[in-house]
C-alpha positions in Angstrom: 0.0 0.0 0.0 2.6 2.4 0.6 4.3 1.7 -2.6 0.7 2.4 -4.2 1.0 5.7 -2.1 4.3 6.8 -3.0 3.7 6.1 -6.7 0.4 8.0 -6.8 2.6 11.0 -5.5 5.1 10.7 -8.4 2.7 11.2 -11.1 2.8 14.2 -11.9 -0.3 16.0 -13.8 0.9 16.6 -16.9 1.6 12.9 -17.1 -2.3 12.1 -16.6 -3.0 15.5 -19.1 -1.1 14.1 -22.1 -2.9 10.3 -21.6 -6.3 11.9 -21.7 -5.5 14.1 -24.4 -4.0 10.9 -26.2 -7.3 8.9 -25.4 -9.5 11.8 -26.2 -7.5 12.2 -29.5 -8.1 8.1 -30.5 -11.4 8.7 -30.1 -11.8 11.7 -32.5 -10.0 10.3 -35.2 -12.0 6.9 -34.9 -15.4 8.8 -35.2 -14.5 11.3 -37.5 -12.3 9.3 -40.0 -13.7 9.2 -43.8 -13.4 5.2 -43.8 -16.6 3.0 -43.7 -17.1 0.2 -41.8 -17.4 -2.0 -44.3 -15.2 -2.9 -46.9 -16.2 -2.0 -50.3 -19.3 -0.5 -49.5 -18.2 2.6 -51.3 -16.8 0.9 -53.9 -18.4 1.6 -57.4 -15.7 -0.2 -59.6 -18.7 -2.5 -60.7 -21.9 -2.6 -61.7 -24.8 -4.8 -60.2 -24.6 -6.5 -62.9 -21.2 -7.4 -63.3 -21.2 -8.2 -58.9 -24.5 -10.7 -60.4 -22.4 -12.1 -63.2 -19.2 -13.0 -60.7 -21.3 -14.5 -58.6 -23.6 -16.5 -60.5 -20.7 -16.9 -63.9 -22.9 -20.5 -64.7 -25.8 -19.3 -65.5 -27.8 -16.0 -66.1 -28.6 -13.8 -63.4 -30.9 -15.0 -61.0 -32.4 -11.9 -60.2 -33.6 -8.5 -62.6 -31.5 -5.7 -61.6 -33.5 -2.7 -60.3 -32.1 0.6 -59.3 -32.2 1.1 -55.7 -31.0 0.5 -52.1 -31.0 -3.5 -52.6 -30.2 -3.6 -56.4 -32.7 -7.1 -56.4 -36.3 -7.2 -56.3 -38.1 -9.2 -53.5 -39.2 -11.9 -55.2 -36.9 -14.8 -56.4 -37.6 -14.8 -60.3 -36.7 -18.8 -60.2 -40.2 -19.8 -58.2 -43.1 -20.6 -60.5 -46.0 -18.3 -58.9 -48.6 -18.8 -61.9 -50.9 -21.3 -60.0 -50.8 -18.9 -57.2 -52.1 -16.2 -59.4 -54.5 -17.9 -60.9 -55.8 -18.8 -57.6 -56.3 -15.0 -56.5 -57.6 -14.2 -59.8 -60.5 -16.9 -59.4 -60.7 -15.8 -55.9 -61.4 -12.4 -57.1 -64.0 -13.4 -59.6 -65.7 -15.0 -57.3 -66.0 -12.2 -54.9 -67.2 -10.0 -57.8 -70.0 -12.4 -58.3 -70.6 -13.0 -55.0 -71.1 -9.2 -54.5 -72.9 -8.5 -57.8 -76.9 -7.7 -56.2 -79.6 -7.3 -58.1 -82.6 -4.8 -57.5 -85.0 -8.2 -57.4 -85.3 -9.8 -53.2 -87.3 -12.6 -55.1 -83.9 -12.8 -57.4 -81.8 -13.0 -54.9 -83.5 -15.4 -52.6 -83.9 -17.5 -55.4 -80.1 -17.3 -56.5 -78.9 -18.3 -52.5 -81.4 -21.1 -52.0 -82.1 -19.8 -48.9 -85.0 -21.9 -48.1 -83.8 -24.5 -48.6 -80.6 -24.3 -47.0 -83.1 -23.0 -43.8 -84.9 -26.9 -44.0 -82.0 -28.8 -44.2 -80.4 -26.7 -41.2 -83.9 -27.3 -39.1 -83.6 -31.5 -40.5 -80.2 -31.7 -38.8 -81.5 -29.7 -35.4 -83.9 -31.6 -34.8 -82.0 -35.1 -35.7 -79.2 -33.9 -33.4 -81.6 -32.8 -30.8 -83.3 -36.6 -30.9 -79.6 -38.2 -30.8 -78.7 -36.0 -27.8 -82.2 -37.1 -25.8 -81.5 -40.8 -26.9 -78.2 -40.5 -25.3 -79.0 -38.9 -22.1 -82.0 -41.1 -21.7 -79.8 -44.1 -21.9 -77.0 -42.8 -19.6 -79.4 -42.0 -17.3 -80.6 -45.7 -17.1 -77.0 -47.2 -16.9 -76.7 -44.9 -13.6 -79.5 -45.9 -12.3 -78.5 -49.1 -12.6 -75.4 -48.7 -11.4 -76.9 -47.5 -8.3 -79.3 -49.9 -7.5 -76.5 -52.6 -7.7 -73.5 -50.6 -5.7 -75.6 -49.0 -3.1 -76.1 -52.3 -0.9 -72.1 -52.8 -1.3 -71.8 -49.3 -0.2 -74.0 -49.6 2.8 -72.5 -52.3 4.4 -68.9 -51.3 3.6 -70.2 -47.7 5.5 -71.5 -50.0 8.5 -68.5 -52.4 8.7 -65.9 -48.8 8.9 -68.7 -47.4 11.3 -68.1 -50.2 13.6 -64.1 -50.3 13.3 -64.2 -47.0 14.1 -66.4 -46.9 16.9 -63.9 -50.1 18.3 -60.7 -47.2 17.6 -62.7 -44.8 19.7 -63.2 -46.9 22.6 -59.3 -48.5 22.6 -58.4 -44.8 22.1 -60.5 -44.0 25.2 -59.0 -46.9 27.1 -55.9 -46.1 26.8 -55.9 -42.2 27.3 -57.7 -43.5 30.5 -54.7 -46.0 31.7 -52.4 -43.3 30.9 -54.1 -40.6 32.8 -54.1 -43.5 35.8 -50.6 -43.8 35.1 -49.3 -40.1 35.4 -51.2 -39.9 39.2 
């Protein structure tokens, strides 16, 4: 510690001037220098289609060109996307039909069937609504069932542990008794 001391005293404050002046100065230059980060990112030597050409030389470029931050358009020029446009298209037909309306309620009744989709809807209510009673009438019997044969199980299982426990209760009593006789 006292060499720590005695060193501390030695310094002398130009010393700790210059190596903040020399730090300060690093810094400076860093942030203020004309050289980018990245290599070649100002270099304009070649075109984006030469840079396409030396990177794909086998075959043509994969990719149109487009002026630009990212010199390539977003979608890869390879992938077949004509069964997906057809797709919306026919999508978009449909649509258009769907929202052509005519002047004529009658019309357009008649053109959505919807009476008849309103009967078949009430046909499968009241199917499901019979299926439903049907099963809750027959799992009401199969409880019942199960009742009528477990319950006499049940009751003398609940007199046999009635009985057990009333014997514990008395040993209990006994011997809190003998215990108590015991202590005196």
């Amino acid at each position: 510690m006292k060499k720590l001391i005695s060193w501390l005293k030695n310094i002398q404050i130009r010393q700790i001037v210059s190596a903040f002046l020399v730090g300060i100065l690093f810094f400076v230059s860093t942030a203020c220098s004309g050289a980018n980060a990245t290599p070649g990112a100002t270099d304009t030597s070649t075109t984006p289609s030469e840079e396409l050409k030396y990177r794909f030389p086998d075959e043509e470029s994969p990719a149109p060109v487009v002026e630009g931050m990212n010199r390539n358009t977003d979608v890869d020029p390879r992938r077949d996307t004509s069964a997906t446009s057809a797709k919306a298209k026919a999508l978009v037909d449909n649509a258009k039909r769907n929202l052509k309306v005519t002047g004529d309620v009658g019309e357009n009744i008649k053109r959505t069937n919807v009476g008849e989709k309103a009967a078949e809807a009430a046909k499968n209510a009241s199917q499901k609504a019979q299926s439903t009673a049907e099963d809750i009438a027959e799992g009401t019997k199969e409880g019942v069932e199960n009742l009528t044969q477990d319950a006499p199980k049940e009751v003398s299982n609940t007199a046999e542990r009635t009985a057990k426990g009333n014997e514990l209760t008395r040993k209990v009593t006994e011997a809190a008794d003998d215990a108590a006789d015991a202590v005196k």
